[in-house]
C-alpha positions as CSV (number, residue, x, y, z in Angstrom):
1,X,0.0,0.0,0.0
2,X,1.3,3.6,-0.9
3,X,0.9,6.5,0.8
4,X,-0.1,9.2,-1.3
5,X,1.6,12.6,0.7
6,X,-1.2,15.2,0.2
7,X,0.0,18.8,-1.4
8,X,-0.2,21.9,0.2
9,X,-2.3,24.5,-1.9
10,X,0.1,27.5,-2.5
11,X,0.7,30.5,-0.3
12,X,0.0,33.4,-0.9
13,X,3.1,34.1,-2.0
14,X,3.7,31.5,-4.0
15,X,0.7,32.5,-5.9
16,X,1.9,35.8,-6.4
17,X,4.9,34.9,-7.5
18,X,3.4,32.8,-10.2
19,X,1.6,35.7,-12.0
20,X,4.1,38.2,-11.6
21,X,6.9,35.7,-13.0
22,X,4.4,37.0,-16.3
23,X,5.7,40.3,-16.4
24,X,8.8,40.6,-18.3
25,X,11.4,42.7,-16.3
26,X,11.8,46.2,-17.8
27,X,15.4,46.4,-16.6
28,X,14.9,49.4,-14.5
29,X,17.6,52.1,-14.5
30,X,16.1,53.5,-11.5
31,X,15.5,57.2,-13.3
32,X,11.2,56.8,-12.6
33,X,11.7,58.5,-9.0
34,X,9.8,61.8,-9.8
35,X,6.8,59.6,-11.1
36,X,6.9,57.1,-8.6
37,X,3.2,57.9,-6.8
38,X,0.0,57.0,-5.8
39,X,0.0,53.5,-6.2
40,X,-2.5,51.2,-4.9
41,X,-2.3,47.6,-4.3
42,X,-3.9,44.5,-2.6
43,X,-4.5,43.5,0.6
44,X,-2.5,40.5,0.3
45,X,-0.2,42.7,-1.4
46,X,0.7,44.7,1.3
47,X,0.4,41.6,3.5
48,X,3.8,40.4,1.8
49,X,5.3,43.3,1.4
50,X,5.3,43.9,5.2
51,X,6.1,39.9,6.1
52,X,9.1,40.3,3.2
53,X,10.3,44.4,3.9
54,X,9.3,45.0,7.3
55,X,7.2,48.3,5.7
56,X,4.0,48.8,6.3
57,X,2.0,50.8,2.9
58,X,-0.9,51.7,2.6
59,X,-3.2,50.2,0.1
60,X,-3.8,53.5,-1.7
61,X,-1.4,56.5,-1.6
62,X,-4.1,59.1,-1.4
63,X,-1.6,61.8,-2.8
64,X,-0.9,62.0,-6.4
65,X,1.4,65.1,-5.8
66,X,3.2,62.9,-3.5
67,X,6.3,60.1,-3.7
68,X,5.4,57.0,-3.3
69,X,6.4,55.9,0.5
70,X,8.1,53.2,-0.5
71,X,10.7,55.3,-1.6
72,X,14.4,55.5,0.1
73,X,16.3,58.9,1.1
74,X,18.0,58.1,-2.0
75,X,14.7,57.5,-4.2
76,X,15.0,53.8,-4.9
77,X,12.3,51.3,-4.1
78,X,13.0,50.4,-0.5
79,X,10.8,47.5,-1.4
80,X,11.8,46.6,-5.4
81,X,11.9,42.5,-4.6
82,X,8.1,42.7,-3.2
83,X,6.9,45.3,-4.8
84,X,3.1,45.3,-6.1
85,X,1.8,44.4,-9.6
86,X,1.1,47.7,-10.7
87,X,4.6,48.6,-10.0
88,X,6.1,45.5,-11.6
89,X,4.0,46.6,-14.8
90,X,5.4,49.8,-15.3
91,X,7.8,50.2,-17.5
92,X,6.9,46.0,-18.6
93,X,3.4,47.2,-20.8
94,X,2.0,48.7,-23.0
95,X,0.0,50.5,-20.5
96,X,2.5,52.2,-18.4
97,X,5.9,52.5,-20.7
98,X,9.0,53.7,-18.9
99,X,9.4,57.8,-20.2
100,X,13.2,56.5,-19.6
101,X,13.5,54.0,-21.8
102,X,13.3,50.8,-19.6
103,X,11.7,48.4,-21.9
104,X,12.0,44.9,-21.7
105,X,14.1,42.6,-24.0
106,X,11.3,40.7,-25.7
107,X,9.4,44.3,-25.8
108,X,6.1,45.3,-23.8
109,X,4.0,42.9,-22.4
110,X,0.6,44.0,-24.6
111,X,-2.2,45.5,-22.2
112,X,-4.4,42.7,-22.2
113,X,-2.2,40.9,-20.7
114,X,-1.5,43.3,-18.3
115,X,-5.0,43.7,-17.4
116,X,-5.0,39.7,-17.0
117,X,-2.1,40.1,-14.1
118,X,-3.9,42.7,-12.6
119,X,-7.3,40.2,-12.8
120,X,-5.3,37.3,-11.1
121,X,-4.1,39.5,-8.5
122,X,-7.2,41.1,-7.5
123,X,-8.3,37.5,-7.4
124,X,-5.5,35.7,-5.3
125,X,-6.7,38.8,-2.6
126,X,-10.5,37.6,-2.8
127,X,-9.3,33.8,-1.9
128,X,-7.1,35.2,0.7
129,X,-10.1,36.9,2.3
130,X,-12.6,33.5,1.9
């Protein structure tokens, strides 16, 4: 008789990690510091971010006018490795191009599937909440 080990489902963060593996990496120069703002970001976003980074963001930067908090002193991503889906998309689609010319190799992820990361996202943070 065998015994048949049963899996784990995914964590969280192994979830996420699966859909934003999807989005090509733009090869940031890390020029985008003057439009780095108001953001927003899932629950279970934010949840990592501060399990991974120790910072706690909010899930909307009400501020457009604003950095983003995630910013250093010396305006880099303090949180780059956890960072949100809509940050990993910039400068990786069609919808948010880099104005600095970070593009990735294989070119811009087209904006449907951008939207499609954003969907699995939003939808990894309703199962979280079940």
């Amino acid at each position: 008789m065998s015994r048949h080990r049963q899996r784990r489902p995914p964590s969280v963060a192994e979830q996420l990690d699966a859909v934003y593996a999807r989005v090509p990496d733009a090869g940031c120069k890390g020029l985008c510091q003057d439009g780095c703002h108001s953001m927003g970001m899932t629950r279970a976003e934010q949840q990592r971010i501060y399990r991974e980074t120790g910072r706690r963001l909010p899930l909307k930067f009400a501020d457009p006018e604003r950095p983003c908090s995630a910013l250093d002193q010396a305006g880099r991503c303090s949180v780059y490795q956890a960072r949100p889906a809509v940050c990993r998309l910039f400068g990786s689609s069609e919808v948010l191009p880099c104005e600095h010319g970070c593009t990735p190799a294989g070119g811009l992820m087209p904006a449907r599937n951008a939207a499609v990361v954003m969907l699995d996202v939003e939808q990894i943070n309703k199962e979280q909440r079940r």
